[in-house]
TORVEX-734099 format. One line per field, with one value per residue (C-alpha): z negated, y negated, x. Coordinates in steps of 0.02 Angstrom, whole numbers, plus 50000, padded with zeros to 5 digits. Example, Ala and Ser with C-alpha at 12.3 -4.5 7.8 and 13.67 -1.06 7.14 Angstrom:
REM residues 2
c3: [49610;49643]
c2: [50225;50053]
c1: [50615;50684]
This chain:
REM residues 489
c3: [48850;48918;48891;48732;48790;48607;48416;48395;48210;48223;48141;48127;47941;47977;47823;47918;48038;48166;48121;48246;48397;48374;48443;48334;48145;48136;47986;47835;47924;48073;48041;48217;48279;48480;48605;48745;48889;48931;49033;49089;49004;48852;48726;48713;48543;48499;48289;48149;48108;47888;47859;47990;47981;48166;48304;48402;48547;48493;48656;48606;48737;48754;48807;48648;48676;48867;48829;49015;48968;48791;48864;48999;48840;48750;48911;48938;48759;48769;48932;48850;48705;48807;48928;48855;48964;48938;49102;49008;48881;48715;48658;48468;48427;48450;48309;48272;48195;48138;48259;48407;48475;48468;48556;48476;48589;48598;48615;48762;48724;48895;48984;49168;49328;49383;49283;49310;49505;49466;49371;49459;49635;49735;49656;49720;49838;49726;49576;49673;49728;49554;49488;49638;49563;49368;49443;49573;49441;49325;49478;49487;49320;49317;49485;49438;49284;49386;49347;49470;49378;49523;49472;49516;49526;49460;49302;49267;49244;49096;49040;48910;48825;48883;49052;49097;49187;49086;49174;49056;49091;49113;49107;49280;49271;49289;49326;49511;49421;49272;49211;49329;49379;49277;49413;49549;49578;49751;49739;49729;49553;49565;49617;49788;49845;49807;49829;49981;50152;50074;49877;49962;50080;49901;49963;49864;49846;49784;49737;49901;49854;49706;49820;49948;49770;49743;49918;49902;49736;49821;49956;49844;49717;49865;49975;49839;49902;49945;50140;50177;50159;50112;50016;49981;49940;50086;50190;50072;50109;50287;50331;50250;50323;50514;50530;50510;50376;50453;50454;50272;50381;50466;50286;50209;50341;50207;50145;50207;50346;50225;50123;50227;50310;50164;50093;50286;50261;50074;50175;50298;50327;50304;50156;50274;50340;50185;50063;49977;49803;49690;49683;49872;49881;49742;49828;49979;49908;49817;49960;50085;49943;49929;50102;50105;49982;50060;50207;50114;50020;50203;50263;50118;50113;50301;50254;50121;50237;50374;50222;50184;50365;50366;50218;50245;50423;50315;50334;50221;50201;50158;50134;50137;50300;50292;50405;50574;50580;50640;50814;50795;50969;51137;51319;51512;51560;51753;51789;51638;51468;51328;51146;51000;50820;50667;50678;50842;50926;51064;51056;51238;51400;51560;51720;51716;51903;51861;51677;51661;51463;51322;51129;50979;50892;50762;50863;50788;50612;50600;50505;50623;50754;50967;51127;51202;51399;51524;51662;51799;51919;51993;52157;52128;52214;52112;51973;51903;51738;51606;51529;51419;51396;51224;51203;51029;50969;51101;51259;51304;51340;51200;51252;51341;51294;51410;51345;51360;51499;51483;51458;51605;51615;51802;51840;51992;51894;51883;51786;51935;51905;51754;51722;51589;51548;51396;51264;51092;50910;50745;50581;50563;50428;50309;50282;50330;50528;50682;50766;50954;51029;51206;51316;51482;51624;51758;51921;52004;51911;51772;51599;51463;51313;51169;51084;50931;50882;50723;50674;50494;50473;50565;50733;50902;51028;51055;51124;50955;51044;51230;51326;51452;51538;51524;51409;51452;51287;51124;50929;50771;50618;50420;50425;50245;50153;50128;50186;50357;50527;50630;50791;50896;51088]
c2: [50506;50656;50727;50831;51036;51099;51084;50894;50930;51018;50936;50962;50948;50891;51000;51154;51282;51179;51026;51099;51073;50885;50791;50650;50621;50495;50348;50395;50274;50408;50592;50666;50758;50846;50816;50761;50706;50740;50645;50602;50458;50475;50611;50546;50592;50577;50525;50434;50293;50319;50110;50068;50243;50270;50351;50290;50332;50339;50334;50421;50363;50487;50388;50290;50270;50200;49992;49979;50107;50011;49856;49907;49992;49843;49737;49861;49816;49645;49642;49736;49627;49454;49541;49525;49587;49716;49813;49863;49982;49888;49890;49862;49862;49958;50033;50124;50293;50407;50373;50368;50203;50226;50105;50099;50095;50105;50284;50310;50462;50512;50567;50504;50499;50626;50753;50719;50744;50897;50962;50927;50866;50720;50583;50513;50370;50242;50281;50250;50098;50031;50106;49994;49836;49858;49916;49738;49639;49684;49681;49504;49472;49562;49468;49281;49331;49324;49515;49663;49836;49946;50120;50129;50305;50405;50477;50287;50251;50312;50340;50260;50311;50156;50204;50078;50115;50061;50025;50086;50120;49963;50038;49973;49806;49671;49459;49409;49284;49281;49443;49536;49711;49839;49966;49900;50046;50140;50241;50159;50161;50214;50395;50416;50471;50315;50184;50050;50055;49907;49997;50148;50037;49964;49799;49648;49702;49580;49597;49688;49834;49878;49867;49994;50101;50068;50118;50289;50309;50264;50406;50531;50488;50513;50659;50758;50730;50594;50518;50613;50809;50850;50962;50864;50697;50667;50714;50627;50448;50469;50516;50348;50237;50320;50379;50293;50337;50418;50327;50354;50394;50542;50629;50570;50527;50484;50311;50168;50075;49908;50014;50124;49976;49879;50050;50051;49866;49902;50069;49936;49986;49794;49672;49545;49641;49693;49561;49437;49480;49562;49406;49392;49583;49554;49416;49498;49679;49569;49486;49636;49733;49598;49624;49822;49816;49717;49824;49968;49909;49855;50039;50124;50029;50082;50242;50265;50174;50343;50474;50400;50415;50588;50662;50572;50656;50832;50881;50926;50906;51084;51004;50892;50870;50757;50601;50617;50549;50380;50312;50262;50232;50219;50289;50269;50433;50476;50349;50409;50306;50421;50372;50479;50490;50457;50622;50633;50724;50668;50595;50551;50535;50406;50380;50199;50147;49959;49959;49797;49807;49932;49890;49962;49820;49773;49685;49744;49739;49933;50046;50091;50009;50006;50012;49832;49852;49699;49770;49635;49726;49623;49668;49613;49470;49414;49323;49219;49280;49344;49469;49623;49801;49881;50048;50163;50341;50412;50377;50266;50052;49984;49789;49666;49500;49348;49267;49077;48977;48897;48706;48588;48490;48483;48414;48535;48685;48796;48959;49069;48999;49092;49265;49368;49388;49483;49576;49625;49618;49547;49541;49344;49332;49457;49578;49742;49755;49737;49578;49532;49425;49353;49254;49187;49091;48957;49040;48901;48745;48844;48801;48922;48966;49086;49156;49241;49363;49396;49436;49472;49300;49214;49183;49141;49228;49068;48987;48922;48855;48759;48750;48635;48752;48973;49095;49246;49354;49341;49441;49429;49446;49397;49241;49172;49332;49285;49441;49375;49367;49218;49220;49157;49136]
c1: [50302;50221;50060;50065;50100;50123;50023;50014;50035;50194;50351;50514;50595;50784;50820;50790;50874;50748;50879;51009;50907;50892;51010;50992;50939;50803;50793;50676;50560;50507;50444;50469;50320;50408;50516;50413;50551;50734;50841;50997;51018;50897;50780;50600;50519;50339;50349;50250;50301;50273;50262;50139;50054;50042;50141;50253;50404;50601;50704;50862;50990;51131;51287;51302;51510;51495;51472;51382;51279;51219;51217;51094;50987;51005;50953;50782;50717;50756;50649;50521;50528;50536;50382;50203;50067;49903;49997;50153;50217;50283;50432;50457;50636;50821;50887;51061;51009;51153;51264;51110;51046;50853;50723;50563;50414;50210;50128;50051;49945;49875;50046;50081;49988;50153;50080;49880;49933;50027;49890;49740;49797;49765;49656;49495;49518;49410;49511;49694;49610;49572;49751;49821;49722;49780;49970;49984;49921;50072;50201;50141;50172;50346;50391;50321;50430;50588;50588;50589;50569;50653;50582;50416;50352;50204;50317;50310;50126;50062;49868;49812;49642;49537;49585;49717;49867;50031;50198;50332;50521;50616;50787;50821;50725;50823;50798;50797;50946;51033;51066;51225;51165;51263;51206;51308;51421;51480;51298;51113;51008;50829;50735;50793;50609;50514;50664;50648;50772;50856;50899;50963;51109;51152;51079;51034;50834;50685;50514;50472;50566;50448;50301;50392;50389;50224;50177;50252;50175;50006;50038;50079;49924;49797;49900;50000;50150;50268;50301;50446;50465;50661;50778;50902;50936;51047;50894;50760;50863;50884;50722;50682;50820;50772;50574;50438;50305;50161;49990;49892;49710;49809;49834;49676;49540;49422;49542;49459;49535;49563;49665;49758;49804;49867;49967;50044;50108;50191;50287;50358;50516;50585;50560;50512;50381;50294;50214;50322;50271;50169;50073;50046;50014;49867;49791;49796;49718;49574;49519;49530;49448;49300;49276;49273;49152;49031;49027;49012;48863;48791;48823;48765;48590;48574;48637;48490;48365;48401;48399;48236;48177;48241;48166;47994;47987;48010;48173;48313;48496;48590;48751;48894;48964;49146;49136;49248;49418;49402;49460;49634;49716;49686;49806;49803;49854;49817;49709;49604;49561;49612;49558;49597;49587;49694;49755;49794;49630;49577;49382;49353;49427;49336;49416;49476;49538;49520;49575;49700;49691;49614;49655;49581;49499;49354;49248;49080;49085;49053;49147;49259;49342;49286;49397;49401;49420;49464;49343;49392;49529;49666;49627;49437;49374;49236;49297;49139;49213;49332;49220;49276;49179;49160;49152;49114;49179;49081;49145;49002;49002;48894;48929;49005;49069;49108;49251;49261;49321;49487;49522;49457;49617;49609;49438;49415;49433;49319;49304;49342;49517;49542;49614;49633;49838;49871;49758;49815;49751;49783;49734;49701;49616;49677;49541;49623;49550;49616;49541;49543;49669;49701;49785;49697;49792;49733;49764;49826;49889;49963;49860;49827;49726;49724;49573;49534;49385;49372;49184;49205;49307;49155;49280;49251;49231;49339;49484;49585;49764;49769;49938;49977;50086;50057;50098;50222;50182;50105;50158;50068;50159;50135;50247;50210;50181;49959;49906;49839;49928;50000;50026;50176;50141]
């Protein structure tokens, strides 16, 4: 199902010295038009169908004589045929012509996003964004189906002329139960470059594994290339069994943090830590997407409001300058606080002799993220308060924020009594940033308290879980697969 490459008039007459090249003779029912695909397992042929006067796909499968081989063809059409959704390539029926079994599928004339990469190079960030949106909403459908499709990949999602994106290729789909999985063999099914950890050990995969695929199809759309660099497939499948994918900002600054966060989770190396479903990964790319856009909308209009400033005080802009890479992380080194940027530059350095805590967290509601610094030293004797410095991409303190006093279960407590004990972030709400989390301790009597800030969620700065006794550590992690964090202390 390519994109056309020769005369879309040509035909071949089976009657003619042409008629040795085919592989197969078609019924008097289909005129073949080109061979648009080869396989290993199957011929693709564009043809007219000469009763319903339009064109269609024949899938001529090679390996007619092996019965796993048929059954599994048999088995892809009868998914296709069960299937009904506006996401998915049609299939009409499987035939037996001249000795070839022939499935019968829709015509999707604008070949693959495979060959619009190859062709033109690495898409515009809006566009994989809305290819994302069309793409989840079919996973969901597949996976609330009882259906995982286990080959997603760009060759896979096909154009069509309103501008949808089509899954096609089911040949590996099968039901989460029910059907037995005629590809369980000593080797794994699937391309090895876009399979998850779990389909490369051979493993028992679910739902998650498609949206590993999907992840590494998102990468590739927006970079040109897929995560891993490798010559082999040996190398290709341990490089994604052992190393971690790198961040999406560091190979395309200009992705916005929502969505270079939610590509990160669907790369997790672990089904448990990626979503639980197409469904959950929809819900959880609508709502962080609804959010995005109503911050870009905020920045723009104070984008426009400065441009107007600009021009009405008489001066021009020459050209396009590209926006920095964006603060990603934050070091002590030497008794110096070291931030840098998604791809690894550093953007500052500030001697920090007292620094108990620094975390990269959204604290502002900006576009990008600020250093969060507990300012209050150990050794410090004045501690009329828990309060926390904010600093931007420049190096310099734009805020402070006292955080809340801790429960007065002791009536002779006071604030003073309170410290500061761990600092860390999470995304608690499910929007795609990093918000502030703590833990502060009673200095005496041993009580404790948690607190969340989370501006875009409308949080605190507040205490949100009280402990009668203190907490050693905090984690955050997805527990029920919504797209937002929990936290365990």
């Amino acid at each position: 199902m390519a994109r056309p490459r020769e005369d879309p008039t040509q035909t071949f007459d089976v009657g003619s010295g042409r008629a040795g090249q085919l592989r197969f003779l078609p019924a008097e029912r289909w005129k073949l038009r080109r061979l648009i695909g080869r396989g290993g397992q199957a011929d693709v042929w564009l043809a007219e169908d000469l009763e319903l006067e339009q064109p269609v796909v024949l899938k001529v499968f090679h390996r007619i004589g092996d019965p796993v081989a048929v059954e599994r063809m048999r088995r892809e059409v009868r998914l296709g045929r069960e299937l009904h959704h506006p996401g998915l390539v049609r299939l009409f029926d499987l035939v037996e012509m001249n000795g070839s079994l022939v499935a019968v599928m829709e015509w999707i004339p604008g070949g693959s996003l495979s060959q619009e990469v190859a062709e033109n190079g690495p898409l515009p960030v809006d566009r994989v964004v809305e290819i994302v949106g069309q793409v989840l909403e079919t996973l969901a459908y597949l996976h609330r189906e009882g259906v995982i499709h286990r080959d997603i990949k760009p060759s896979n999602l096909l154009l069509a002329d309103d501008g949808r994106v089509l899954l096609g290729d089911l040949g590996l789909a099968r039901r989460l139960a029910g059907d037995s999985d005629l590809t369980r063999t000593l080797t794994t099914v699937g391309t090895p470059a876009y399979m998850a950890p779990e389909q490369l050990r051979g493993e028992e995969v679910g739902p998650a594994a498609d949206l590993y695929s999907l992840g590494v199809t998102v990468f590739q759309l927006l970079t040109g290339e897929t995560p891993f660099a490798a010559t082999t497939e040996f190398e290709m499948a341990d490089a994604i069994l052992h190393r971690r994918v790198r961040p999406l900002r560091s190979a395309r600054a200009d992705c916005p943090r929502w969505f270079a966060t939610f590509v990160d989770r669907l790369l997790e190396r672990s089904p448990a830590d990626r979503f639980a479903n197409g469904g959950a990964a929809l819900a959880a790319f609508e709502r962080r997407r609804a959010v995005g856009s109503r911050r870009r909308r905020r920045w723009l209009a104070a984008g426009l409001a400065a441009a107007a400033l600009v021009l009405g005080a008489g001066l021009a802009v020459s050209r396009y300058v590209a926006a920095p890479a964006p603060l990603d992380h934050v070091e002590e080194l030497d008794g110096q606080l070291v931030a840098y940027d998604v791809a690894g530059h550093e953007l500052w350095r500030r001697a920090s002799p007292i620094h108990a805590n620094a975390v990269v967290a959204d604290v502002v509601g900006s576009p990008e993220p600020e250093v969060v610094v507990d300012h209050v030293a150990p050794q410090r004797h004045d501690h009329s308060k828990v309060s926390l410095d904010i600093i931007g991409r420049s190096g310099e303190v734009t805020g402070t924020v006292t955080l809340q006093e801790g429960p007065r279960l002791l009536p002779f407590t006071t604030v003073a009594d309170w410290a500061l004990t761990e600092l860390g972030v999470a995304d608690v709400d499910g929007d795609g940033f990093k918000d502030l989390v703590w833990t502060i301790g009673h200095r005496v009597w041993f009580p404790a308290a948690l607190g969340v800030w989370a501006p875009r969620g409308g949080h605190g700065p507040a205490n949100v879980l009280i402990n009668s006794g203190s907490f050693g550590h905090f984690v955050a992690a997805d527990l029920d697969g919504d797209g937002a964090d929990e936290i365990v202390a």
